[in-house]
C-alpha positions in Angstrom: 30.8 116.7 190.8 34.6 115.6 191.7 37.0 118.2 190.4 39.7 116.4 188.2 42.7 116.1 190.0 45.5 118.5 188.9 48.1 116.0 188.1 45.3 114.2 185.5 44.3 117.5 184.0 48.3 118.3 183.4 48.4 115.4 182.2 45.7 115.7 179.7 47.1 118.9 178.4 50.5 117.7 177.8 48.9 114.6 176.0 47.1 117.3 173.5 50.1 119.2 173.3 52.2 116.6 171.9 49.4 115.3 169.7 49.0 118.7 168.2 53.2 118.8 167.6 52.9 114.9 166.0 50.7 116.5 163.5 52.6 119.3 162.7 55.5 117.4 162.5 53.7 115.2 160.0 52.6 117.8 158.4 56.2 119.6 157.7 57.5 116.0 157.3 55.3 115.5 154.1 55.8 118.9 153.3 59.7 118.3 153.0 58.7 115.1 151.0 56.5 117.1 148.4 59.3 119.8 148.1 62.0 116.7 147.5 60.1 115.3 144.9 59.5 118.2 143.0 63.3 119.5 143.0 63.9 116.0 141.6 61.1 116.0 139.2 62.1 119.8 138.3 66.2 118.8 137.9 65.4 115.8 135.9 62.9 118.2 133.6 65.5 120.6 133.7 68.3 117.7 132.5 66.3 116.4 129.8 65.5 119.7 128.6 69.3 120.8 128.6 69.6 117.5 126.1 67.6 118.1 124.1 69.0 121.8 123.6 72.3 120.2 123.0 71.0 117.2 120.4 69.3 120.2 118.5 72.5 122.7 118.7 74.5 119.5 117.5 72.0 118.6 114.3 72.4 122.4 113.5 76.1 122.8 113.6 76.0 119.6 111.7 74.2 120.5 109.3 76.0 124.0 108.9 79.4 122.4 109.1 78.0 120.0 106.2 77.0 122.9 104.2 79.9 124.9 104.8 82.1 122.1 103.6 79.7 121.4 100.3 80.3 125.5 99.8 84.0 124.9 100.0 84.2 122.2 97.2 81.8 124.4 95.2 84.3 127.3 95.6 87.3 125.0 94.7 85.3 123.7 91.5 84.9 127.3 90.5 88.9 128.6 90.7 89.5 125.4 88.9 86.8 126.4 86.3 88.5 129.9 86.2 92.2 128.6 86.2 91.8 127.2 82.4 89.8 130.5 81.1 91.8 131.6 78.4 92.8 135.1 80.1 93.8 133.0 82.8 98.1 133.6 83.5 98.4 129.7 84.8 95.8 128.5 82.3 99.1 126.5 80.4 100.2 124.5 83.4 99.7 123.8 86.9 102.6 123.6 89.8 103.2 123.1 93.1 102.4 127.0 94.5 99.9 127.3 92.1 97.8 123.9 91.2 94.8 124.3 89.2 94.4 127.7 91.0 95.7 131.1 89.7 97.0 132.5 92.9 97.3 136.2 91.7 99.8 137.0 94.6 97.4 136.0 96.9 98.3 133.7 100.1 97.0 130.6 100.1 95.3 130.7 103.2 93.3 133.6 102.1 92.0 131.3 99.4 91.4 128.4 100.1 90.0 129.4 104.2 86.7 131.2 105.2 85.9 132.4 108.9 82.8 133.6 109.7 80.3 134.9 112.7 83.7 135.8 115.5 84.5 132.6 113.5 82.6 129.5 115.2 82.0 129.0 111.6 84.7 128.2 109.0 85.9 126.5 105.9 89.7 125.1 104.9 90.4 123.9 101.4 93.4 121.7 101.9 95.6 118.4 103.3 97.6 117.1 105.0 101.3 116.2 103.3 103.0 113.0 104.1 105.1 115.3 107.1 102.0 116.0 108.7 102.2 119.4 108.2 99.1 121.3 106.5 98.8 122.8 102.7 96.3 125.3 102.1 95.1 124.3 98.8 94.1 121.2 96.3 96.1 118.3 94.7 96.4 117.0 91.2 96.0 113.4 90.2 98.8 113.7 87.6 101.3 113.8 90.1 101.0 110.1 90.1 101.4 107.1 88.4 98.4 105.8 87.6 98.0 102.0 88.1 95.1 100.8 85.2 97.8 102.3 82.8 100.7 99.7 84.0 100.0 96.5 82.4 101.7 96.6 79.0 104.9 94.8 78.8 106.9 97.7 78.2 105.7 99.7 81.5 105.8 96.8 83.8 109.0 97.9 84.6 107.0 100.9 86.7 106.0 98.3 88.6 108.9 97.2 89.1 110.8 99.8 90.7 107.9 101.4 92.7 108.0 98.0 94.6 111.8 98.4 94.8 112.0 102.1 95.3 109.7 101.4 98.9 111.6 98.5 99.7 109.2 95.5 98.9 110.3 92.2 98.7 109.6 89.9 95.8 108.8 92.6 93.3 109.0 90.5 90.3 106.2 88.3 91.1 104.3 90.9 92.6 104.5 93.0 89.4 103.5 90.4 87.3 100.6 89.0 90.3 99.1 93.2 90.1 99.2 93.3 86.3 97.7 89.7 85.9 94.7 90.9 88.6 94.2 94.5 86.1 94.6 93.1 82.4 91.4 91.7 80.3 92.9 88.5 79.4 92.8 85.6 81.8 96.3 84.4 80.7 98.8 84.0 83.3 101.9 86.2 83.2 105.5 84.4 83.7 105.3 85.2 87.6 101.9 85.9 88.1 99.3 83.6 89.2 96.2 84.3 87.4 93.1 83.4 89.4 89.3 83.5 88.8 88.8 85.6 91.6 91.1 88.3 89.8 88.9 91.4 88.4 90.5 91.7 85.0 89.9 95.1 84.8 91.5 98.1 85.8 90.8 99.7 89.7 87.8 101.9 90.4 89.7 103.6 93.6 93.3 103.2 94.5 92.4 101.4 97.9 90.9 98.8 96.0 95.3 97.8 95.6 94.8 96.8 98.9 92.6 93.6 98.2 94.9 92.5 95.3 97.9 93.1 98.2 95.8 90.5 100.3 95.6 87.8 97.7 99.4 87.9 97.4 100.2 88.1 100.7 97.8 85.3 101.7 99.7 82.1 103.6 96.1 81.3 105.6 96.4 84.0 108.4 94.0 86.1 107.8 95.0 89.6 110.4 98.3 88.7 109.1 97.6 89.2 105.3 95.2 92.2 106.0 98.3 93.8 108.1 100.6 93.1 105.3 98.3 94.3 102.6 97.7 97.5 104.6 101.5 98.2 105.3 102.2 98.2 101.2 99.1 100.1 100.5 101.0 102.8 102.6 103.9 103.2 101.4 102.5 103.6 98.0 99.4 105.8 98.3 100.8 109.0 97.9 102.4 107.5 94.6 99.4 105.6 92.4 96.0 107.0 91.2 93.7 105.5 89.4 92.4 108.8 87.7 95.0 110.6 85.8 96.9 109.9 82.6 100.3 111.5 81.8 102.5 112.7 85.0 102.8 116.7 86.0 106.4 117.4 85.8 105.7 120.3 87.7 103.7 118.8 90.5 105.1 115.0 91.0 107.0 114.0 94.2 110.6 113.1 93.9 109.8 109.3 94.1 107.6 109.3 91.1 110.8 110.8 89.1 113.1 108.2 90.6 110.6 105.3 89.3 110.0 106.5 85.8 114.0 107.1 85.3 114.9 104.1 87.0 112.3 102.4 84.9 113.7 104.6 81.7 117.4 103.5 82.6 116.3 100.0 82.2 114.3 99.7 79.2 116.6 102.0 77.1 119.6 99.6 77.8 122.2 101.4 77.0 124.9 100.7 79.3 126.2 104.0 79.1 123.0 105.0 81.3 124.1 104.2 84.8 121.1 104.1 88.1 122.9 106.6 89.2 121.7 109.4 85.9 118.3 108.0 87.4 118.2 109.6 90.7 120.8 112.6 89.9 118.4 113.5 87.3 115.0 113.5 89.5 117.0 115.5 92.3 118.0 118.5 89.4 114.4 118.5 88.1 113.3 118.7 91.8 115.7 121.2 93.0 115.2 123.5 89.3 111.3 123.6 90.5 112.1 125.5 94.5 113.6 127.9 92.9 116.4 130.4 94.8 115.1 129.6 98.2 114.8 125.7 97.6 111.4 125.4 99.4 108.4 124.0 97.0 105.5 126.1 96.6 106.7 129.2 97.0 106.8 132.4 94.8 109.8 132.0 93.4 109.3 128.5 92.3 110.6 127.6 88.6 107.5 125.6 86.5 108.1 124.2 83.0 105.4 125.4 80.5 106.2 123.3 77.3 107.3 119.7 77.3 108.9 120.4 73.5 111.3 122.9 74.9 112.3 122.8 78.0 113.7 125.8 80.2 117.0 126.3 78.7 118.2 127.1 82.5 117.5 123.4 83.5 118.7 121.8 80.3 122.1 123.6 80.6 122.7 121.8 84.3 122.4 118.6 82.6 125.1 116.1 82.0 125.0 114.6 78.4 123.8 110.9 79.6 121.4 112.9 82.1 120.2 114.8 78.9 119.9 111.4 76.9 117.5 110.0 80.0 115.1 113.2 79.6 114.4 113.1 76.0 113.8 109.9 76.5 111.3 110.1 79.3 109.3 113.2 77.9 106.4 111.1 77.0 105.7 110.3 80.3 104.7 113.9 81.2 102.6 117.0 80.5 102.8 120.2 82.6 98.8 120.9 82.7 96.9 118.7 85.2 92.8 118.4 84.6 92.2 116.1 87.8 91.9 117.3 91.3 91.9 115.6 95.0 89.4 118.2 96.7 89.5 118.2 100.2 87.4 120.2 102.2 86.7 120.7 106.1 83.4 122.5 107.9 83.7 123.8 111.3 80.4 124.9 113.2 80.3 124.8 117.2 82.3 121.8 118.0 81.2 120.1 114.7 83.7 119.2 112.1 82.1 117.9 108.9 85.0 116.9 106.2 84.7 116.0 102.1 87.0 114.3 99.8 86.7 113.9 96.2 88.2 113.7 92.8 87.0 116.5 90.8 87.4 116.4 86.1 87.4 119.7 85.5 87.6 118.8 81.7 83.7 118.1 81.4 82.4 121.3 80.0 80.0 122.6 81.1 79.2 119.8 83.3 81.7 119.3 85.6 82.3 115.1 86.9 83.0 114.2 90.1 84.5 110.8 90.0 84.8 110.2 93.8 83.1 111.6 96.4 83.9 111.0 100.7 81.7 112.4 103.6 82.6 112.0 107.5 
């Protein structure tokens, strides 16, 4: 037999040689495949798993920031429930440093704050003032005027000169369009324009102003009205409640004074009483509550206790026609407020969970919660 020739059997072996390395490339090429597929499969794993980690960390700091928010209301329900107690130093009034809350020398942050666990969890008690800068503590409804109690003749005045004091046009027959939209009756006030629509009873919240605004400002643009509405409603939130009854002498803002003197300065008319008494008078009462350092809600801050006999230090830096004005304005305030705005914030994590209500601490021993917010 014929012997192969060398070239063919060199030939032949290289032939298997590169067969055998197109395997083992194959091989290492489905190999690298495999290995691709599962890093993807094991990062996607990995991904969906790191979700759900995060969606479960979330619905538990929720739920703690919730509850640490709930247990912030429930601790500024209790110092309210202890502020009227009869041992109580504050249970006669309520002020600006110390409303519905008997501070006991205490800061206010220590009161009304909680930090807890190298504090990723925490609780405030407190707002926002119409500066932007934050108050540690709560607010009383009877720093206001409240609106469902404006409809008689003789207070439509209030009206009035809240509309004036902010600077709103056509406050005659806007008074008389709000008072026409609160009252029972269906009868239609010199400037008003009674409707059917109207409610005819008194607000449930004080944003509910805000579709009576909408009705008066309506000329058939509808973003126009809602802007309009929404501008007024503004101006006069931090003025009207629907909630409280007589106004805190101690605790209302300067504007409220300038409305119920103004108001007082016309229905008295006595032409001795100037405007001017109006607004001279709220700054004296405003400036006799900061006390020595003129800075509200401080220590030092002067409070009247009784509305039959008021701080002989005040009275004495009255004029006589400034003097007239008070007497005649005392039944328009009390100096004990029973009505609270709570608002409370959670923290857990990254989670902020916040609460706003208005809190009667008069129902004993049931407390009432007449409004209540959650976001």
């Amino acid at each position: 037999m014929k012997k192969a020739p060398l070239c063919l059997k060199r030939r032949y072996h290289c032939f298997k040689y590169n067969s055998l390395l197109s395997r083992g490339g194959s091989v290492l090429i489905v190999g690298l495949w495999v290995l691709a597929i599962l890093s993807i499969f094991a990062v996607g794993l990995g991904h969906r798993a790191s979700i759900a980690l995060k969606l479960a960390r979330y619905q538990k700091d929720k739920l703690s920031a919730s509850f640490l928010a709930k247990g912030a209301f429930y601790k500024a329900a209790a110092l309210l429930g202890q502020d009227i107690k009869s041992d109580s130093p504050t249970k006669d009034y309520d002020a600006i440093a110390e409303c519905g809350v008997n501070m006991s020398g205490s800061s206010p942050q220590y009161i009304f704050s909680y930090s807890g666990e190298g504090k990723n969890k925490s609780f405030v008690i407190g707002y926002e003032d119409p500066g932007g800068n934050f108050i540690y503590g709560m607010r009383d409804e009877e720093s206001r005027l409240n609106m469902n109690k404006i409809i008689e003749p003789d207070k439509r005045i209030l009206w009035v000169e809240l509309f004036r004091l902010k600077g709103i046009a056509d406050v005659e027959r806007l008074a008389d369009t709000i008072i026409d939209w609160l009252d029972v009756d269906k009868d239609n006030r010199a400037g008003g324009i009674e409707s059917a629509i109207f409610k005819n009873e008194g607000f449930s919240v004080p944003e509910e102003l805000i579709i009576a605004l909408e009705y008066f400002y309506d000329t058939g643009d509808e973003k126009e009205r809602e802007a309009k509405a929404k501008e007024t409603f503004s101006m006069l939130k931090d003025l009207v409640t629907v909630y409280s009854g007589s106004v805190n002498i101690n605790t209302a803002s300067l504007d409220v004074f300038k409305v119920i003197f103004r108001a007082a300065v016309i229905s008295l008319n006595n032409p001795s009483l100037l405007s001017g008494y109006a607004d001279s008078l709220a700054e004296k009462i405003d400036n006799f509550r900061k006390g020595y350092d003129g800075l509200a809600g401080t220590s030092d801050d002067n409070v009247f206790i009784d509305m039959s006999s008021l701080a002989p230090e005040f009275l004495g830096n009255l004029g006589p026609e400034e003097a007239a004005l008070m007497d005649a304005s005392k039944d328009n305030f009390c100096v004990k407020s029973d009505i609270f705005r709570i608002s409370t914030c959670g923290y857990s994590g990254k989670v902020k969970k916040t609460i706003e209500c208005v809190y009667d601490r008069r129902q004993m021993p049931a407390k009432k919660i007449l409004y209540w917010h959650e976001s």
